[in-house]
TORPAMI-900553 format. One record per residue: x, y, z of N, C-alpha, C in turn; residue in three letters. Coordinates in steps of 0.05 Angstrom, whole numbers, plus 5000, padded with zeros to 4 digits. Example, Ala and Ser with C-alpha at 12.3 -4.5 7.8 and 13.67 -1.06 7.14 Angstrom:
526448865156524649105156526449345156ala525749555142527349795143525850015157ser
// end
This chain:
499016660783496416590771496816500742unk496816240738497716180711494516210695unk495216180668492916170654489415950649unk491615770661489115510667487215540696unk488315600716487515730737484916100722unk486216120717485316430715482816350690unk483016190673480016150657478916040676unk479215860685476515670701476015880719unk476416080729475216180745473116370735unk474516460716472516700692471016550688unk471116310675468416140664466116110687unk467816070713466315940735463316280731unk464416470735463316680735460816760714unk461616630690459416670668457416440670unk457116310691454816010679452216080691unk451716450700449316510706447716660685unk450516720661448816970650450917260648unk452417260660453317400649455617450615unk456217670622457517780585459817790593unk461117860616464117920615464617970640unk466617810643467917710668471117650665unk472017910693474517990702476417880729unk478417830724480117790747482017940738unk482918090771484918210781486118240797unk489118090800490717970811493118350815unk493618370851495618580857497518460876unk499218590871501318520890502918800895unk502218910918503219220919505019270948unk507519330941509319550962508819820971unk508519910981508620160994510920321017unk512620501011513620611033513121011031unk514221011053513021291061514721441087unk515921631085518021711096517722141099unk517022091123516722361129518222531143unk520322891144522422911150521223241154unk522223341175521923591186524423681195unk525523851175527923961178530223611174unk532723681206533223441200533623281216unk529823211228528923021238527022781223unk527322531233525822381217522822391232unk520722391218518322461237516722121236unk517222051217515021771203516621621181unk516921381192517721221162515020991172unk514120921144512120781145511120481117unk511920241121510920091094508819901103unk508019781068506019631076505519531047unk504819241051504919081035501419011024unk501119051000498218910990498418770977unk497418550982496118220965493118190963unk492418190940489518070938488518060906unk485917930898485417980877481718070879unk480818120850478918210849476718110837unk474617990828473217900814470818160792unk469518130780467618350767466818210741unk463618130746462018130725460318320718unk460318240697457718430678455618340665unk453818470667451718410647450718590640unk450418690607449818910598451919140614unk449819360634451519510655450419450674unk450219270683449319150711452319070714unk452919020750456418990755455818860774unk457118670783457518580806460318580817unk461718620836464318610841465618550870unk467918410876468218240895470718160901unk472718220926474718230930475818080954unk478318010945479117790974481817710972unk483917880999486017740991486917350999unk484217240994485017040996485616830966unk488016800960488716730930489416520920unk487616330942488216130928486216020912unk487115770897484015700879481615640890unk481315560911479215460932478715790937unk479115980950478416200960477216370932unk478616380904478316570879475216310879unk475616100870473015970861470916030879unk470616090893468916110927468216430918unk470216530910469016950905467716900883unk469116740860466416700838464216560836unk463316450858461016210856459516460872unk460216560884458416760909457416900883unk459217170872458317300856456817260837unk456217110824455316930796452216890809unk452216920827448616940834447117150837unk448717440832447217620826446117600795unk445317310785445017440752443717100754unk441117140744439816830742439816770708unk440216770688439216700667442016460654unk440716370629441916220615445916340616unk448016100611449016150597451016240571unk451716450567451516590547455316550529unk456816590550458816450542460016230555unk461116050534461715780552464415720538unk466115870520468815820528470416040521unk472616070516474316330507477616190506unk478716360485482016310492483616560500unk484916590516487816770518488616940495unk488017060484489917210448491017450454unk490317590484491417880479492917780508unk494917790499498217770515499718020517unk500318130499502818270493502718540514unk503818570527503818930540506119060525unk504519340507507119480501508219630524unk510119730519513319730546513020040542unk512220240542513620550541514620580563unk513420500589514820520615516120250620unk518520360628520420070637522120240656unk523120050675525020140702528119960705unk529320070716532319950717532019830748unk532219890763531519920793528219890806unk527119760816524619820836524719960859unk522920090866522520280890523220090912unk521819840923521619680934525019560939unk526819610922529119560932530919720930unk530420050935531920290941531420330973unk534220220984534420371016533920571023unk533020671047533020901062533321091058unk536420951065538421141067538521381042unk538021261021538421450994535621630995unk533321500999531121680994531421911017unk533221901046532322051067534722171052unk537722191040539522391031537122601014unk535322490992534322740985532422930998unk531622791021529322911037531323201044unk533723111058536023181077536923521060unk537023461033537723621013535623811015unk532923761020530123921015530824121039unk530223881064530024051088532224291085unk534424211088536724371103536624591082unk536324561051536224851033534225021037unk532324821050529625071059530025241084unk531125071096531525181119534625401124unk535925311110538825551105537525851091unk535325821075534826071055534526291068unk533026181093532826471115532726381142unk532726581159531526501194529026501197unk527426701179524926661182522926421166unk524626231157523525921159523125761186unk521025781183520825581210520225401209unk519125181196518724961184519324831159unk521524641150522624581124521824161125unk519924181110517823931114519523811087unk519423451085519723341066518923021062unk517023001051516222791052517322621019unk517222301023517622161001515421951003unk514521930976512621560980513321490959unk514021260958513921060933511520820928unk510820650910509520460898510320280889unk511020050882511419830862509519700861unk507319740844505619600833506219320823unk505719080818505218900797502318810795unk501418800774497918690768498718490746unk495518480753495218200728493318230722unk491618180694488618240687488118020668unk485917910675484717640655482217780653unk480717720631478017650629477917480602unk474817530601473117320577473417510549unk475317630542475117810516478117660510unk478017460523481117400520483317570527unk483217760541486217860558487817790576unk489717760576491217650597494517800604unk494018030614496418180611497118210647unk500418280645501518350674503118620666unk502918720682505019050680506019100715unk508019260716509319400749509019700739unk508019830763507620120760509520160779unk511220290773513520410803514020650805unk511720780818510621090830512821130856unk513821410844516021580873515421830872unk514421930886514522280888515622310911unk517222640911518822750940516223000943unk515423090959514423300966516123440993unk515623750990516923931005514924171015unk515324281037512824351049515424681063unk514824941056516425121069515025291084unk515125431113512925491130515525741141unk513725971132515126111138513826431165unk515726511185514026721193514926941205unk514127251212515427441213514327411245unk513627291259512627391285509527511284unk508227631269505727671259503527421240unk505227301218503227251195505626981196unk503926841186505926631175504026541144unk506226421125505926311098506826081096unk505925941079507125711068506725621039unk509325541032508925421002510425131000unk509825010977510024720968510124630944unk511024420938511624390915512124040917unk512223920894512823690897514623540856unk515723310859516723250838516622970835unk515422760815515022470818515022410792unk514522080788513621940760513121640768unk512421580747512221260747515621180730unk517421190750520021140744521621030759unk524221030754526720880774528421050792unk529221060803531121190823532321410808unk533921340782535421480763534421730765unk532021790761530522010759531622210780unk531122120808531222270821534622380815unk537122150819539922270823540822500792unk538422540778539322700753537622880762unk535622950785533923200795536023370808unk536323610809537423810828535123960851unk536023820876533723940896534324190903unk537224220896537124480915535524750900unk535824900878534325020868530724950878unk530024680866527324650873526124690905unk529024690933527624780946527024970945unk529825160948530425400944527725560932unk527525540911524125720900522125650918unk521225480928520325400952520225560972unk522525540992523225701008522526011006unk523526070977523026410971520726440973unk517926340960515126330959514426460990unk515426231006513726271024515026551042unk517326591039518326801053517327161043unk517227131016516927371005513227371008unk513027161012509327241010508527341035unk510727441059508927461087509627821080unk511327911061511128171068509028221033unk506527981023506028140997503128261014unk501328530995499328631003496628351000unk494528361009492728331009491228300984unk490428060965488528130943486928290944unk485528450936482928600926481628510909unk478828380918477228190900476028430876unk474828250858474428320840474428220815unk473828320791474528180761476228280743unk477928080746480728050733481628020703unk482928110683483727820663487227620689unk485727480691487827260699490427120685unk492127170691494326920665495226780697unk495026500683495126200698497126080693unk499926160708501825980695501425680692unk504025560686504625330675503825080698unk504724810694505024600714502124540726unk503124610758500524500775497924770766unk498224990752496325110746495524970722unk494824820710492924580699490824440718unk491224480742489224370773485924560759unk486624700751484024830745481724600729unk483924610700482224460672481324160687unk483824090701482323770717481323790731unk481223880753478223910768475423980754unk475524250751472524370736472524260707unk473624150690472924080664473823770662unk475923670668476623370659475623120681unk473823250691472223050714470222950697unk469223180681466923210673466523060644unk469123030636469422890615470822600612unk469722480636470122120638467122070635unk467821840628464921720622463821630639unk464621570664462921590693460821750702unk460922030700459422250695457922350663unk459022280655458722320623455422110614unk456221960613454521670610452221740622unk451521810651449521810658448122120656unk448222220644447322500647448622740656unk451022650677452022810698454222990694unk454723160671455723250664455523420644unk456123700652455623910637455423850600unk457723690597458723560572457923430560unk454923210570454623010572452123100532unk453822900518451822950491453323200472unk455323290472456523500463458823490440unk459523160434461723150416462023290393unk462823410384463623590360462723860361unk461623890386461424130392463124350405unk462924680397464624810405464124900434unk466324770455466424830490468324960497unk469725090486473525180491472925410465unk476125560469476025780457477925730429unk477825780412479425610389482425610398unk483625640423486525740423487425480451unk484825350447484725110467484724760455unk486824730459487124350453487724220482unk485624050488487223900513486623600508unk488523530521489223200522489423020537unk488122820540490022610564491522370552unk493622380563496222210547496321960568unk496621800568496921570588499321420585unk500221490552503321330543505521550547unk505821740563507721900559509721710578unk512421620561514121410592514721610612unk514621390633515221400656513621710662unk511821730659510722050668508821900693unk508422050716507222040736504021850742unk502221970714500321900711500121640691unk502221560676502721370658502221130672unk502020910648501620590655501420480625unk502820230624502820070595500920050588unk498119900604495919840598494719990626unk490819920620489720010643489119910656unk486419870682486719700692484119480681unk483719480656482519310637483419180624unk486719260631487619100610488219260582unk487119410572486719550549489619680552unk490419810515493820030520492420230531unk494320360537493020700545493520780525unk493521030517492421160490492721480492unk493921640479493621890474490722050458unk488922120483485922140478486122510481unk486322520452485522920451482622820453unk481523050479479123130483478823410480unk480023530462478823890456480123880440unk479623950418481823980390480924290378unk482324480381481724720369478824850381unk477724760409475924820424473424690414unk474324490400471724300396471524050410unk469023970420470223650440469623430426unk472223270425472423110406472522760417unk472622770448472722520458471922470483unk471622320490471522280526473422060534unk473722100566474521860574472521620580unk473821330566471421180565472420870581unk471320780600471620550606469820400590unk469620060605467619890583465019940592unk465219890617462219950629460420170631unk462220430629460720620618460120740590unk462220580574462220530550460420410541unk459220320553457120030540454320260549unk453720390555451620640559451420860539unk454120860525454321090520455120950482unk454720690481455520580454457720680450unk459820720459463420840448465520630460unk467220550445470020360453471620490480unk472820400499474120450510476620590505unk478120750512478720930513482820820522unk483120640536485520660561486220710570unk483020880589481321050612481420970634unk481620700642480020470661482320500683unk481920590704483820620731482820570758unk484120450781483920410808485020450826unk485020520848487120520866488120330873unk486820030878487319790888486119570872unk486619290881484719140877482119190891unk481419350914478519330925477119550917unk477919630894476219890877474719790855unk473019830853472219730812473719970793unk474819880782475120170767473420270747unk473420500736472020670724473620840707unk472320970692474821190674475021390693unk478021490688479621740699482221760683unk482422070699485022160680487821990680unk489822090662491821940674494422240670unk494922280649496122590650495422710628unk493622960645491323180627492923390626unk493323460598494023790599492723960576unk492924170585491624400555494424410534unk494624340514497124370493497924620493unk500924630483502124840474500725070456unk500225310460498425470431501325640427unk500825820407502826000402503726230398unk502726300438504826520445507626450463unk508826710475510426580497509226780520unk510126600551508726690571509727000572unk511027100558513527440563511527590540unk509527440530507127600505504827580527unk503927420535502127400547502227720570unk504627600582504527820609503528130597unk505028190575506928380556503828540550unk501528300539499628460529496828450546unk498128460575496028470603496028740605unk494028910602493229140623493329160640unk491729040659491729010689489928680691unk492028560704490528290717492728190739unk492727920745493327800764495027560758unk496827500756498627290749499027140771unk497026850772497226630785500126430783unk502226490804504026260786503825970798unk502525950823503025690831499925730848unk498625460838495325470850495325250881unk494125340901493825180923491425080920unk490424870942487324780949484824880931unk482824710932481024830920478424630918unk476424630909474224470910472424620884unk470324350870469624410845467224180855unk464924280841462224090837462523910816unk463123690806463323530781460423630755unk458823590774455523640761456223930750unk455324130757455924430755459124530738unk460624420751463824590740464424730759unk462124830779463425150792465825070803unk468025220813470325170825471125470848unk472525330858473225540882476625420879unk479325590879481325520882482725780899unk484525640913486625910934488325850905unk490526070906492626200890495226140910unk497126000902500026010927500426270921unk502526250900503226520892502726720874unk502526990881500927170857502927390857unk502027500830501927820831500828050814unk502028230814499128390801500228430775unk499328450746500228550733499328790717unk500729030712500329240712501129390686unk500529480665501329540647503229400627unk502929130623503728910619506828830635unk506728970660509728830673508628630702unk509928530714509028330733510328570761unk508528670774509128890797509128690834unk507428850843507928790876506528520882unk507528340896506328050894503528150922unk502127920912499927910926499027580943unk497227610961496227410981493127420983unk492927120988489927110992487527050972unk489127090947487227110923486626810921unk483426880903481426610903480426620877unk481626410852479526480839476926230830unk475126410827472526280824471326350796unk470526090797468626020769466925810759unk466225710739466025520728466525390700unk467425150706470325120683468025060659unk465825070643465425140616464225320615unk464725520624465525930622468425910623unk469925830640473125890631473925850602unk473625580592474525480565473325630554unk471925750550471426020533472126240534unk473726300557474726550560476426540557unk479426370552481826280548482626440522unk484026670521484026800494487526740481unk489326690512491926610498492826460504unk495026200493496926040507498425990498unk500325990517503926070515504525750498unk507125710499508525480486510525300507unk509925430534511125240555509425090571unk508524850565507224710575509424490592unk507924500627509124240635507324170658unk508623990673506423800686507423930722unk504723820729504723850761503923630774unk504423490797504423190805502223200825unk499822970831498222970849496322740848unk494922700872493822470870491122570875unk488922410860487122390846484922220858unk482622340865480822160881478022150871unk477121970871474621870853473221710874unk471821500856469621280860471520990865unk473221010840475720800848478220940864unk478621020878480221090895481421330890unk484421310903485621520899488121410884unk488421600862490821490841492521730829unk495121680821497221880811495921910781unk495522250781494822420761496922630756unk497322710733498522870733496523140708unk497423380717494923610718497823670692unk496623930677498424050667497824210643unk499824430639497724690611500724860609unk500624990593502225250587501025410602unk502625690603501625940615499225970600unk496926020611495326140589493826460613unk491926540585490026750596487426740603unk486026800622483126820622481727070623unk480627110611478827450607476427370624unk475827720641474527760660474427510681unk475727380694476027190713474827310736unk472327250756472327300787474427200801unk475027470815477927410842477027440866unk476927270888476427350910479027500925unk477727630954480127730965479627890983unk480727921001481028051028481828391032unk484528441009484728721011482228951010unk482729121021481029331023478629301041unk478629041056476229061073477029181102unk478929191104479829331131479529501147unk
// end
């Protein structure tokens, strides 16, 4: 799509009236490779071509997709669209000035041209260590998908940028059972990176903990519901703050009313021992990308600074509601998404304890170390999450592990109850589903604490 092509079509788009008018050009790989023990169960690819159209006026949108790309087919999506909007028009020419994509993420290798053979050796590595740890594994699951993105983004603000996103995660799945109960745990490891990544990963450990999870959890007791102080370890226990709190703080929800948050900037929502952030330039991190899909950099956006909220995530169009600049918020799953703001990788910052203080100065609570499934109201906050792995902690030591636990809440009562956080912060890998699709997020926080937490649970009803 050269540049002479790509104005006349934007122009073609504005001669009803509209303010700003987008093209978005994808070109996407896909593979997908699924492994049970060491059988292959599914290998699966698939190729996307198409582009996108999207006007604006004010926050009125129109939007319009077709992988048909040529100039006759793109002119044909913009003459259609351009009639949702009757009035004069408003711009009648523009030049090109924003070119440049800065590079934090760059790749040696594409996904798209790593064989098989290499991605099913680390599957091979997953299965067989999960499955050696014990006999009572009965299922040692391993899946891989990769991405190679390339886009392209024009509009009338003068942008004209291209970037490749080249998304790989391995996931591992361990199912374990005594003849009575069966357990399972999981885990997974990815980025927006090159192969390299993976041959400097050691799987065997990462199944290995894996494997143990699920084996030691069929002989733990039963939770006993109740109210807890909670400590939340590290990684995928950040699934909390993104679901019940960082949904709530895009300007999708935000903008229109729909959010607990909505009107609150500089106000105190968090407990002063709370900073969280969404980073979108961290290289090659999971949730990362040079620009968004506006075109815009991405941007390291603290939204809680010392438990005060200090930002949102902002696209243009909900930006333009809410009078605030965009953010390098703006994400999709595809070309046939509009995008909208969302996260890209959210975590609560480092505070300064360590997780061996935290435990150290528990009375009695419940140490979540790895969070499963869960569901949260965007509007409300409330949240419902399963716990993978738990256990009890008891006079500040970590004692008999436990099963079944649930905790429930709603995430602006949590951020206020957050009284400590450790200094090991890291990330947990997952994909992310919205209005524009489903896209790689990455969740993430230090160990922290929550005072009086509701725990659901099963012990003692028997």
């Amino acid at each position: 799509m050269d540049k002479k092509l790509a104005k006349k079509i934007i122009l073609e788009c504005l001669t009803t009236g509209g303010d700003y008018a987008e093209l978005y050009v994808e070109d996407t790989t896909k593979n997908s490779i699924r492994m049970m023990t060491d059988q292959i169960e599914d290998i699966s690819a698939s190729h996307l071509y198409g582009a996108a159209i999207r006007i604006l006026k004010d926050t009125s949108e129109v939007y319009g997709y077709t992988n048909d790309v040529s100039e006759v087919g793109l002119m044909k999506l913009a003459h259609d669209l351009r009639t949702a909007f009757h009035d004069k028009q408003i711009i009648k020419d523009f030049e090109f000035k924003d070119c440049d994509v800065k590079q934090d993420t760059t790749f040696h290798v594409l996904s798209k041209d790593i064989p098989n053979s290499k991605k099913i050796g680390y599957l091979e590595t997953c299965t067989k260590t999960m499955k050696a740890y014990s006999p009572k594994i009965v299922q040692a699951i391993g899946s891989f998908s990769d991405e190679t993105q390339n886009v392209l983004v024009a509009n009338s603000k003068g942008v004209y940028k291209t970037d490749i996103r080249n998304h790989q995660r391995i996931g591992a799945v361990a199912v374990a059972s005594d003849g009575k109960d069966m357990q399972q745990a999981s885990n997974s490891y990815g980025g927006n990176f090159d192969i390299s990544h993976f041959d400097a990963f050691d799987f065997v450990p990462f199944a290995t903990e894996i494997a143990k999870a699920a084996v030691e959890t069929l002989d733990a007791d039963e939770m006993v519901g109740g109210v807890y102080d909670v400590v939340i370890h590290n990684a995928f226990g950040g699934v909390i703050f993104h679901e019940a709190c960082g949904h709530s703080l895009e300007a999708s929800s935000v903008s229109k009313g729909m959010s607990v948050f909505s009107g609150k900037l500089g106000e105190k929502i968090a407990a002063d021992c709370v900073t969280a952030i969404d980073d979108g330039t961290i290289p090659n991190e999971w949730g990362s990308s040079n620009m968004d899909d506006e075109g815009n950099p991405t941007q390291k956006n603290v939204l809680i600074e010392k438990g005060i909220l200090k930002s949102y995530m902002v696209d243009m169009k909900n930006g333009r509601r809410m009078n605030a600049l965009p953010t390098g918020s703006t994400r999709r799953q595809s070309y046939r998404y509009s995008p909208t703001s969302r996260m890209t990788n959210t975590y609560i910052a480092n505070g300064g304890s360590t997780m061996e203080e935290i435990i150290a100065n528990t009375k009695f609570g419940l140490f979540a170390k790895t969070m499963a499934g869960g569901s949260v109201s965007p509007a409300t906050g409330e949240y419902n999450f399963s716990v993978g792995e738990a256990f009890m902690i008891e006079d500040g030591k970590l004692t008999k592990r436990v099963k079944g636990a649930t905790l429930i809440g709603n995430g602006k009562d949590t951020l206020l109850k957050i009284d400590m956080v450790a200094n090991n912060q890291s990330f947990g890998y997952g994909m992310c589903g919205a209005s524009s699709g489903s896209i790689p997020a990455c969740v993430g926080q230090p160990t922290i604490r929550v005072k009086n937490m509701t725990v659901g649970g099963n012990g003692g009803n028997k």
